[in-house]
N, CA, C and O atoms as a DFTB+ gen file, in Angstrom:
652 C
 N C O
     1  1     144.924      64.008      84.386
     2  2     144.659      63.872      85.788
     3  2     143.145      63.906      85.998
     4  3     142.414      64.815      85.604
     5  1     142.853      63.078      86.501
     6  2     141.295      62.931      86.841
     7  2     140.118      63.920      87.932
     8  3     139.871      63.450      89.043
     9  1     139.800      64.571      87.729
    10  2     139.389      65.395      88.545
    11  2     138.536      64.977      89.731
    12  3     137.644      64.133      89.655
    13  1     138.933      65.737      91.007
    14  2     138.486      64.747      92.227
    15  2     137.141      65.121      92.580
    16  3     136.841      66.313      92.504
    17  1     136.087      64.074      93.045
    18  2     134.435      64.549      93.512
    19  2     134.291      64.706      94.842
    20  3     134.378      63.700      95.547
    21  1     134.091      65.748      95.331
    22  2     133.798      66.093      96.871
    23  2     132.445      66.587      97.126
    24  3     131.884      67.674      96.988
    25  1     132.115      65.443      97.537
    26  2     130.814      65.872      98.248
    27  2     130.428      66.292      99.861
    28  3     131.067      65.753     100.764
    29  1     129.450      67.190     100.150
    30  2     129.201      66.947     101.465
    31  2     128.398      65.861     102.422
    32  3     127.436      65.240     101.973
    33  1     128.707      65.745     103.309
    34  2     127.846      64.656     104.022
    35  2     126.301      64.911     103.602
    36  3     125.761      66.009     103.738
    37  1     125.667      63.792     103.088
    38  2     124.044      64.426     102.769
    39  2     123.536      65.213     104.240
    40  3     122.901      66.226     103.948
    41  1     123.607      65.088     105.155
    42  2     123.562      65.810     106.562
    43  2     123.619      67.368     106.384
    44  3     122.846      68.306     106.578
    45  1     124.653      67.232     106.012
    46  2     125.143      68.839     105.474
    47  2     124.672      69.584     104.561
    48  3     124.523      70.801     104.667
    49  1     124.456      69.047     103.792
    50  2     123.983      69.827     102.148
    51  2     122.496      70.155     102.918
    52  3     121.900      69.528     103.795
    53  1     122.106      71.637     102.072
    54  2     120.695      71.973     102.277
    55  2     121.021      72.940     101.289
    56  3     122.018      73.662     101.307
    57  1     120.062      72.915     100.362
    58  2     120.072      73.499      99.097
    59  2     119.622      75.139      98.655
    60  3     119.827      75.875      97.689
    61  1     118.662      75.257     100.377
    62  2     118.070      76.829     100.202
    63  2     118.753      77.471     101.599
    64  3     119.326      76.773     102.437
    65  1     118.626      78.590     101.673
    66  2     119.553      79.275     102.412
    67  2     117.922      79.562     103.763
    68  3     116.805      79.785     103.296
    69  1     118.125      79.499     105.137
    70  2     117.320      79.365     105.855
    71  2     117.095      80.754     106.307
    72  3     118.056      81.324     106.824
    73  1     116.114      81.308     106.206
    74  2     115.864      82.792     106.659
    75  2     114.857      83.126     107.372
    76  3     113.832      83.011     106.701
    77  1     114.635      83.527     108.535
    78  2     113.215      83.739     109.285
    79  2     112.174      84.307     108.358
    80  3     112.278      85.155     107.472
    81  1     111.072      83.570     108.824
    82  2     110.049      84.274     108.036
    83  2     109.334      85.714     109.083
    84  3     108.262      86.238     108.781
    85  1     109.835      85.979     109.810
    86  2     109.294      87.059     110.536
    87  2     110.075      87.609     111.653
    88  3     110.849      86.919     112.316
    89  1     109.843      88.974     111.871
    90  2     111.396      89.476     112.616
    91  2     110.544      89.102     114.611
    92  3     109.469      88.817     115.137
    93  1     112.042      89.395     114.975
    94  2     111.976      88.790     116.263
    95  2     110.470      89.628     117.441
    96  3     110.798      90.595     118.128
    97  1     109.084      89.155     117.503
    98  2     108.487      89.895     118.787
    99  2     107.595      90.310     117.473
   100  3     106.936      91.295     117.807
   101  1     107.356      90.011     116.330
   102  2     106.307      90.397     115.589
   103  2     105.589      89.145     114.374
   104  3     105.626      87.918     114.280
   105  1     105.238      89.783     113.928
   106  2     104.556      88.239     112.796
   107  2     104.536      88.864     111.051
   108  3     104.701      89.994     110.591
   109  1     104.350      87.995     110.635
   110  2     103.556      87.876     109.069
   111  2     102.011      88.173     108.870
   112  3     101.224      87.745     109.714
   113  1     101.662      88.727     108.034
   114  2     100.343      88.608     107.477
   115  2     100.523      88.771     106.494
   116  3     101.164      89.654     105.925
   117  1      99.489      87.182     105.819
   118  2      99.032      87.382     104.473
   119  2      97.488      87.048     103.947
   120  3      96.685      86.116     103.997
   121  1      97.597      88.614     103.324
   122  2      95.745      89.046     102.909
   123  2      96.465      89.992     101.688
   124  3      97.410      90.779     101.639
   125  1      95.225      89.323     100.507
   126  2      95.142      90.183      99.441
   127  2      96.147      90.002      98.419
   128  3      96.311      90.872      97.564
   129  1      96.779      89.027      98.437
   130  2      98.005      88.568      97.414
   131  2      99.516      89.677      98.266
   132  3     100.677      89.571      97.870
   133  1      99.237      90.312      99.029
   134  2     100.205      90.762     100.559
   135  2     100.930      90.296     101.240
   136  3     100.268      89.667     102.065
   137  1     102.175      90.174     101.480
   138  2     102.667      89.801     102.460
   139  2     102.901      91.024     103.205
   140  3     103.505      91.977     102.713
   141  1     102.424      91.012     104.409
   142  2     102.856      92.018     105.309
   143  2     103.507      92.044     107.052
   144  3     103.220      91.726     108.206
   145  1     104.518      92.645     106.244
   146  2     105.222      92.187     107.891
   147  2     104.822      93.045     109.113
   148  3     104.648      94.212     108.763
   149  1     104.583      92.807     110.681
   150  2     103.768      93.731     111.571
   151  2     105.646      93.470     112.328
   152  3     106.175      92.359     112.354
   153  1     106.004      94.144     112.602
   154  2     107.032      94.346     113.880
   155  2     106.947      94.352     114.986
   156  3     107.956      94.135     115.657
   157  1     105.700      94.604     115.600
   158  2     105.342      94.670     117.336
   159  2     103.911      93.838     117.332
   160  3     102.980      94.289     116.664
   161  1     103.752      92.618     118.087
   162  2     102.393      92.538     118.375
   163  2     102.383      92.531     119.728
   164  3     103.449      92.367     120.321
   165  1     101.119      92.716     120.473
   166  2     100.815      92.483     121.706
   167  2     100.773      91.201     121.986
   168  3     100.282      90.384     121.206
   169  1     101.378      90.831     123.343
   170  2     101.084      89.805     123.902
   171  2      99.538      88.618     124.088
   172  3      98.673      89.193     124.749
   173  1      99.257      87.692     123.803
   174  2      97.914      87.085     124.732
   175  2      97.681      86.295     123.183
   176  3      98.423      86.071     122.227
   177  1      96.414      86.046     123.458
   178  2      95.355      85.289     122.251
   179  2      95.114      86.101     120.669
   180  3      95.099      87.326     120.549
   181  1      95.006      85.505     119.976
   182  2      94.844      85.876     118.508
   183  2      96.163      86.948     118.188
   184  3      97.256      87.030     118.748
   185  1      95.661      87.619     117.203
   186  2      96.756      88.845     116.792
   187  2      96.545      89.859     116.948
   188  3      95.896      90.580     116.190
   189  1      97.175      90.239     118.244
   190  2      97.294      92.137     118.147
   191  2      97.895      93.137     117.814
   192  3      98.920      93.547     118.359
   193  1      97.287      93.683     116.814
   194  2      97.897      94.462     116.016
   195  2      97.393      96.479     116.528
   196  3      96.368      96.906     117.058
   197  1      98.625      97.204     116.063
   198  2      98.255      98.539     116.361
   199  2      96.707      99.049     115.794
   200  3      95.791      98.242     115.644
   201  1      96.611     100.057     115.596
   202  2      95.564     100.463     114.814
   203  2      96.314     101.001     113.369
   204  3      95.473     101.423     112.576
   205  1      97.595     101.067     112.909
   206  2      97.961     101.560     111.679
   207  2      97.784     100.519     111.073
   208  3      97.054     100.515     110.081
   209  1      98.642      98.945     111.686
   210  2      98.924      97.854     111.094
   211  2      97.581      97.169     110.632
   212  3      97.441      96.381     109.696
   213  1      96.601      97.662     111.522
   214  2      95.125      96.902     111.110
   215  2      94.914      97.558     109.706
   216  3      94.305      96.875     108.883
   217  1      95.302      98.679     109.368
   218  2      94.722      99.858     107.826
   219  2      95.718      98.918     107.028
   220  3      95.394      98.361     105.980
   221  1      97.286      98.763     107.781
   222  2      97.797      98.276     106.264
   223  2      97.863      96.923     105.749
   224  3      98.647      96.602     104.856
   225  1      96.639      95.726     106.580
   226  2      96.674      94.301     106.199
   227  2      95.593      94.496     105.558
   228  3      95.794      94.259     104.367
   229  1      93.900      95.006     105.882
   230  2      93.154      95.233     105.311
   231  2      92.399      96.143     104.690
   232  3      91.522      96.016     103.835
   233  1      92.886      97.152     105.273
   234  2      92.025      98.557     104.940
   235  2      91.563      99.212     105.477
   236  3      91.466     100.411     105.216
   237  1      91.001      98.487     106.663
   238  2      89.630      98.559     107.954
   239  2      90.621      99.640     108.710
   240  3      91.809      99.353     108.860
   241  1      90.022     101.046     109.238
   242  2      90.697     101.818     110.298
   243  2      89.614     102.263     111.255
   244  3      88.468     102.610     110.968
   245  1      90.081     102.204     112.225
   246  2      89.359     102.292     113.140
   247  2      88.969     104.153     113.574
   248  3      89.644     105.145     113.851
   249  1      87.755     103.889     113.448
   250  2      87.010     105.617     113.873
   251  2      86.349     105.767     114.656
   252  3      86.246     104.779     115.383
   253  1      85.380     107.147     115.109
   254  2      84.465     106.574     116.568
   255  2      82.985     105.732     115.820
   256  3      82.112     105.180     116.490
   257  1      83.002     105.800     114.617
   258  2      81.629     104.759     114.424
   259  2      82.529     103.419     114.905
   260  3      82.143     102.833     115.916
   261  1      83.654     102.954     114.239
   262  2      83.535     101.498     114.187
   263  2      85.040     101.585     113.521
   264  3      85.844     102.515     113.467
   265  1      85.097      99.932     112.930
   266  2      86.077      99.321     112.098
   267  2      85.820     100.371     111.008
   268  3      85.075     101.197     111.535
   269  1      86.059     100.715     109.825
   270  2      85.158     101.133     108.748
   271  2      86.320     100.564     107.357
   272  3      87.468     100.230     107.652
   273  1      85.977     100.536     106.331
   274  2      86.780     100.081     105.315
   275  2      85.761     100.845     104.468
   276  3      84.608     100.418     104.520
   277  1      86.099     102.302     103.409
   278  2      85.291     103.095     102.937
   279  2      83.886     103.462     103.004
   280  3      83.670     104.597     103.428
   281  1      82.841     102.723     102.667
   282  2      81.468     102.729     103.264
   283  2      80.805     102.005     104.521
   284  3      79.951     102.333     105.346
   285  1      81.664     100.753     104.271
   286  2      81.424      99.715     105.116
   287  2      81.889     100.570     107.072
   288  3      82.752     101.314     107.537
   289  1      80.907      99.971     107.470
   290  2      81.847     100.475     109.148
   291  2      80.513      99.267     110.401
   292  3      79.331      99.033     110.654
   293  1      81.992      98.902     110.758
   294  2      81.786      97.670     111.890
   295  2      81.376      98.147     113.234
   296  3      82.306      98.300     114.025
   297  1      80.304      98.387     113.617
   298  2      80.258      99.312     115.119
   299  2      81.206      98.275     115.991
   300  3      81.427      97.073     116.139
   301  1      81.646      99.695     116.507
   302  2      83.057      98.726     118.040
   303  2      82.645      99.580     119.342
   304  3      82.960     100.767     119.271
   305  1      81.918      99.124     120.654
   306  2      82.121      99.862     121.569
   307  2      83.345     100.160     121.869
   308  3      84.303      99.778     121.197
   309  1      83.476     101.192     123.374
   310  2      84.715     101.183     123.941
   311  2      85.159     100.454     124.617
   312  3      86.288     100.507     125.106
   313  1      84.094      99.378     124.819
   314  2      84.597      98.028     125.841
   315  2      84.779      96.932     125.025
   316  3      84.767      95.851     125.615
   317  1      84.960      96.907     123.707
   318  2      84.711      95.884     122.696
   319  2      85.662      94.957     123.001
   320  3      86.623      95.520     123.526
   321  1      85.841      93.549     122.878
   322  2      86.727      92.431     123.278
   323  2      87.639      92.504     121.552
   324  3      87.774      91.507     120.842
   325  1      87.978      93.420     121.312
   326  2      88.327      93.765     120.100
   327  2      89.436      94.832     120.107
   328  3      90.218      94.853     119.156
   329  1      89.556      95.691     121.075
   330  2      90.358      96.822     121.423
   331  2      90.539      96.099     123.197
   332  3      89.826      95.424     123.939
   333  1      91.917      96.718     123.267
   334  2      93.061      96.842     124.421
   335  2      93.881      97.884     124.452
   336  3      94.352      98.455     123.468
   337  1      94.060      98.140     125.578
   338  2      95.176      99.349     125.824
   339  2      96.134      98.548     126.843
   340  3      95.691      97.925     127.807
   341  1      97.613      98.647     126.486
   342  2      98.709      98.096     127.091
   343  2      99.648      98.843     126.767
   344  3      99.503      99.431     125.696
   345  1     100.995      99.104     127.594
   346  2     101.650     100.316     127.799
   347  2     101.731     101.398     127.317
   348  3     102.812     101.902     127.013
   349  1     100.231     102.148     127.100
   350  2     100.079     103.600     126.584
   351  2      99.455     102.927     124.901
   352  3      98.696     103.692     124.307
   353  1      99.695     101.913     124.383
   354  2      99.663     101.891     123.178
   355  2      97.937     100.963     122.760
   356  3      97.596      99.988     123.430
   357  1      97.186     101.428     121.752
   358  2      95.702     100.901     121.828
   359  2      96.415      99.557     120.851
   360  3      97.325      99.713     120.037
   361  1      95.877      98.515     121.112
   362  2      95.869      96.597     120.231
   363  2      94.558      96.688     119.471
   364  3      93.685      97.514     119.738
   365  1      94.479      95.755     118.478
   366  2      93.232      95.302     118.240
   367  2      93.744      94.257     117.482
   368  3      94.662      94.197     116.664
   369  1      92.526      93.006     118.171
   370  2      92.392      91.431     117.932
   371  2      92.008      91.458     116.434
   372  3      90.837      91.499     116.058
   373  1      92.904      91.438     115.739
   374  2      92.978      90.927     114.086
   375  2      92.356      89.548     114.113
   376  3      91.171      89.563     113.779
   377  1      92.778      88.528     114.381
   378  2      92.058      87.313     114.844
   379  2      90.472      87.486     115.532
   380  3      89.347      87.153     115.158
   381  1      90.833      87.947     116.323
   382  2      88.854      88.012     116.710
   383  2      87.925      88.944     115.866
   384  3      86.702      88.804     115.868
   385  1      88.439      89.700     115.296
   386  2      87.922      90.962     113.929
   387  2      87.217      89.250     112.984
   388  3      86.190      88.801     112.475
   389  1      88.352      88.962     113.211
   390  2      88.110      87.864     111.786
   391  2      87.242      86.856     111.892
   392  3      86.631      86.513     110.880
   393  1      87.014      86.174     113.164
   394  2      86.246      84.994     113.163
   395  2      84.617      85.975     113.648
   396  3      83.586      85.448     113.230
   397  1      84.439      87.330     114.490
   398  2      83.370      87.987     114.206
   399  2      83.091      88.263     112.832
   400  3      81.880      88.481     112.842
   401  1      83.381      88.349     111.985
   402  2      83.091      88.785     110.283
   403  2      82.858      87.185     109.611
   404  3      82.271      87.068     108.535
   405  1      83.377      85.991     110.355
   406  2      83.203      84.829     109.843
   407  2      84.131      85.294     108.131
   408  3      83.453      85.512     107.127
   409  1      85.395      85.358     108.101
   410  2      86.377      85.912     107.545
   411  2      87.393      84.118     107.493
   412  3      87.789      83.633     108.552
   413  1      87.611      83.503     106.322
   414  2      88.356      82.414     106.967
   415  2      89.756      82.837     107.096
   416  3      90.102      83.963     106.741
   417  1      90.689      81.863     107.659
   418  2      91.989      82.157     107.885
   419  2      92.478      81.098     108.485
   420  3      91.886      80.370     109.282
   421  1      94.040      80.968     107.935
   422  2      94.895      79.672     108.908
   423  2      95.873      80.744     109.755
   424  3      95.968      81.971     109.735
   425  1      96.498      79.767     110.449
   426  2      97.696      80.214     111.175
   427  2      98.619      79.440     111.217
   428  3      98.080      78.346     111.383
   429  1     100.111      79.242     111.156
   430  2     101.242      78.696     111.237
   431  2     101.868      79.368     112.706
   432  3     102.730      80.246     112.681
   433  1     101.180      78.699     114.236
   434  2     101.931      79.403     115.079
   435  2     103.264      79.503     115.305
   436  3     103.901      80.516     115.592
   437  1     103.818      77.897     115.093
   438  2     105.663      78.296     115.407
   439  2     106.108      79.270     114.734
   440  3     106.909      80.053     115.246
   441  1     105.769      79.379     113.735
   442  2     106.487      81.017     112.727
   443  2     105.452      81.878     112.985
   444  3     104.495      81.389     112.383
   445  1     105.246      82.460     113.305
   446  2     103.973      83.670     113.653
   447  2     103.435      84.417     111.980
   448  3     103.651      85.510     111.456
   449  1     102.534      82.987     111.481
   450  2     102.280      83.678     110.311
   451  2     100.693      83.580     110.234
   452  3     100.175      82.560     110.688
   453  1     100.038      84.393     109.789
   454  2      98.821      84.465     109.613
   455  2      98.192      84.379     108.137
   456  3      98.732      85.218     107.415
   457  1      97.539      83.872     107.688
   458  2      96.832      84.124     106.487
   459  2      95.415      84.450     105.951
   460  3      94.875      83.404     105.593
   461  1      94.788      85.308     105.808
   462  2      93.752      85.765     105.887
   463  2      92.832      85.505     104.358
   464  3      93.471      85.569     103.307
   465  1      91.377      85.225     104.313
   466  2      90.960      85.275     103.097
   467  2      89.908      86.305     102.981
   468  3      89.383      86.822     103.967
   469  1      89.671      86.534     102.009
   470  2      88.828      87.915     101.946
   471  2      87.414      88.235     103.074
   472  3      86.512      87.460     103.393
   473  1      87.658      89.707     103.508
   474  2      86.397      89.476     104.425
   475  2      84.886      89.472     103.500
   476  3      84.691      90.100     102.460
   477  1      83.946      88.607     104.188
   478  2      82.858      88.585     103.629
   479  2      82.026      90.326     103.267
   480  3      81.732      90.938     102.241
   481  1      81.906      90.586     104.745
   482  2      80.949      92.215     104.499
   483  2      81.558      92.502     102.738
   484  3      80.896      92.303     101.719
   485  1      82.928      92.992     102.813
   486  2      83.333      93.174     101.804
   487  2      83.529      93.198     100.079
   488  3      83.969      93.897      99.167
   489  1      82.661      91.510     100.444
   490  2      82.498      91.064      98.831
   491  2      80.827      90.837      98.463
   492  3      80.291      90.582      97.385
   493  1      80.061      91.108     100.258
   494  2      78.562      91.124      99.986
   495  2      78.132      92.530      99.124
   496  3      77.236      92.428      98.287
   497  1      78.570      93.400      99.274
   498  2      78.969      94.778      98.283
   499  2      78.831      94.360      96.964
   500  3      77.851      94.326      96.220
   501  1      79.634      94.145      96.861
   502  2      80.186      93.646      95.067
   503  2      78.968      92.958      94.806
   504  3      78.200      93.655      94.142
   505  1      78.525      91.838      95.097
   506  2      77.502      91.151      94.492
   507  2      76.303      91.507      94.432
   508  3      75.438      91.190      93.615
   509  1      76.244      92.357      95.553
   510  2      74.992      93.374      95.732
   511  2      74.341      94.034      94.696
   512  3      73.212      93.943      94.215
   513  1      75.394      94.775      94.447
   514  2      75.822      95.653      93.182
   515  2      75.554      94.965      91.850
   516  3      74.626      95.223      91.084
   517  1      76.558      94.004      91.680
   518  2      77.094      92.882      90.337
   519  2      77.697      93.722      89.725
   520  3      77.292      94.048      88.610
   521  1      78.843      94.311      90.288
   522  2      80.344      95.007      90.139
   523  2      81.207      94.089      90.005
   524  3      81.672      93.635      91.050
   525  1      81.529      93.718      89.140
   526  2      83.095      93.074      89.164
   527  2      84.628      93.887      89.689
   528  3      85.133      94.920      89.251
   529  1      85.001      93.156      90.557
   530  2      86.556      93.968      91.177
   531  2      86.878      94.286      89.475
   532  3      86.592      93.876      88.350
   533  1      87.696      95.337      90.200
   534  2      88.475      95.964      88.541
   535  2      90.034      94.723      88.716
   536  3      90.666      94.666      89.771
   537  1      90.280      94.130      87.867
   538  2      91.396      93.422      86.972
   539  2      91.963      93.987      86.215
   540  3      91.631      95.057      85.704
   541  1      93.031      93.287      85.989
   542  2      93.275      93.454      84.303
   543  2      94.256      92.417      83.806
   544  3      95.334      92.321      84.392
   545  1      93.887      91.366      82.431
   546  2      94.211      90.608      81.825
   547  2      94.947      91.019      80.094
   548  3      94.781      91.952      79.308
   549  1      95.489      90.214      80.093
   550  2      95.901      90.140      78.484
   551  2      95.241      89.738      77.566
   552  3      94.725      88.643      77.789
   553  1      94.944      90.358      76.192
   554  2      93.958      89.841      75.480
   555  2      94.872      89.028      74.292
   556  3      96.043      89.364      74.118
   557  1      94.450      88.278      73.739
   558  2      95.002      87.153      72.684
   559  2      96.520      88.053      71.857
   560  3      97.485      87.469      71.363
   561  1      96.362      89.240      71.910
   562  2      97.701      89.827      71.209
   563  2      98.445      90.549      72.114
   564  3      99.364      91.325      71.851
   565  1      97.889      90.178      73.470
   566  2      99.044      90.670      74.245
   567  2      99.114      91.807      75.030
   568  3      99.957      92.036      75.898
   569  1      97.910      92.724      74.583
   570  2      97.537      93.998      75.121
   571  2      96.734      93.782      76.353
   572  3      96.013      92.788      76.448
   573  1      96.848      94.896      77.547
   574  2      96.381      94.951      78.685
   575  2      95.266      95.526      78.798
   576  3      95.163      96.742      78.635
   577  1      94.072      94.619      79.148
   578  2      92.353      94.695      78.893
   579  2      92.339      95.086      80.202
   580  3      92.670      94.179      80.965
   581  1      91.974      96.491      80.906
   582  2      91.330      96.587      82.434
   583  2      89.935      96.587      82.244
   584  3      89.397      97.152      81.291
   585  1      89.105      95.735      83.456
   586  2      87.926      95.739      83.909
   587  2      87.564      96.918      83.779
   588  3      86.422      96.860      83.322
   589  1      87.943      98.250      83.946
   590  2      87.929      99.499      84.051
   591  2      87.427     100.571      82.786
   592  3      86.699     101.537      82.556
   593  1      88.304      99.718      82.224
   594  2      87.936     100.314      80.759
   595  2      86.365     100.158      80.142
   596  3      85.878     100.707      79.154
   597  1      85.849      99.346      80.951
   598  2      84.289      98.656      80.422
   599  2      83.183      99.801      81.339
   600  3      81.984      99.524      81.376
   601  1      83.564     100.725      81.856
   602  2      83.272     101.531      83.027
   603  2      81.769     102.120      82.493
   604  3      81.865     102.820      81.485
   605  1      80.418     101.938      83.016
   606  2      79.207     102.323      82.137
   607  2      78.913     101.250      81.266
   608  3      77.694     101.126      81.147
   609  1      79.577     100.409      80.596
   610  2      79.272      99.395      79.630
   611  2      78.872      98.061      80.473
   612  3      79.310      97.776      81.588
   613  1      77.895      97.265      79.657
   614  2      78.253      95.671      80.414
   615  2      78.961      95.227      79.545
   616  3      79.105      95.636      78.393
   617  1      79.705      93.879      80.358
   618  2      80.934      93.425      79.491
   619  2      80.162      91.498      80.045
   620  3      79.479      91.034      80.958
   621  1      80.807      91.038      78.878
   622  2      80.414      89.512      80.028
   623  2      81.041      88.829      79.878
   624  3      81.310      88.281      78.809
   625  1      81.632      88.579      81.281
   626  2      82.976      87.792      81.478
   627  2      83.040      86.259      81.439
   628  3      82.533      85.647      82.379
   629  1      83.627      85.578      80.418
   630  2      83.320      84.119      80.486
   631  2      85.426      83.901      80.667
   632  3      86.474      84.363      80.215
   633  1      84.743      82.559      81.951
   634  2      86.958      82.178      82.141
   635  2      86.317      80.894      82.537
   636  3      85.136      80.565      82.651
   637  1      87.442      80.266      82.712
   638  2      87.916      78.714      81.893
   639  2      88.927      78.382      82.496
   640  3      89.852      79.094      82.104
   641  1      89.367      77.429      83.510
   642  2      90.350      77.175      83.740
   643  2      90.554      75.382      83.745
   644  3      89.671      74.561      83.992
   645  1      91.863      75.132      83.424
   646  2      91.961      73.466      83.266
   647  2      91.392      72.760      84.944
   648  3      90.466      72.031      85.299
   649  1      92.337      73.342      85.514
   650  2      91.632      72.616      87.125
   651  2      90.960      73.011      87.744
   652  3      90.613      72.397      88.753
């Protein structure tokens, strides 16, 4: 007996299963190889985010100097176009943080997703210095080489990539 072929209407068939990328009244952010989901934003222009959600996309928490991200600190008045207060709860413009820092970034508005690339202040540090971020790679047998391990030493990093 010949076995029968049933297909669906090509209409029908969809091969991946469709899942929101972000829950209902909040968004996505992605910074830092991160995906991070925010659950509440404020209403209006750019992204408003609490003051926790701002610590857990980038680091940056807000104190009475400023933004600060360990040494670094962003002076913020109290009138700053950067902070809002709306029903009892303080916002801050993640989006306007970002294009003041000249920070690049896209946005996907129909899905409320954000994507962030490293802030500058941040990596003017490092070069300042000529600190390499700590890594860590595999060496030809397989063992795990951290940047870290070179700690006091210079090391000199030569990479190579096809594209």
């Amino acid at each position: 007996m010949a076995e029968e072929v049933r297909m669906a209407h090509p209409d029908l068939r969809h091969p991946f299963e469709q899942k929101p990328i972000r829950l209902d009244g909040g968004a996505t952010v992605l910074y830092g190889g991160k995906s991070i989901q925010i659950r509440q934003v404020a209403e209006g222009d750019g992204l408003w985010v609490t003051p926790e959600d701002l610590t857990r996309v980038n680091g940056f928490e807000l104190k009475p100097q400023g933004a600060c991200f360990e040494e670094l600190c962003i002076p913020l008045k109290d009138n700053s176009p950067l902070l809002k207060e709306s029903h009892g709860q303080r916002w801050f413009d993640l989006v306007g943080f970002a294009d003041w820092l000249e920070q690049p970034y896209v946005v996907d508005l129909d899905n409320r997703v954000w994507s962030f690339g490293e802030v500058p202040a941040k990596r003017e540090g490092m070069m300042a210095d000529a600190m390499a971020p700590d890594f860590e790679v595999l060496d030809r047998q397989g063992k795990v080489v951290r940047m870290s391990d070179f700690k006091g030493k210079k090391a000199l990093i030569i990479t190579w990539s096809s594209w």
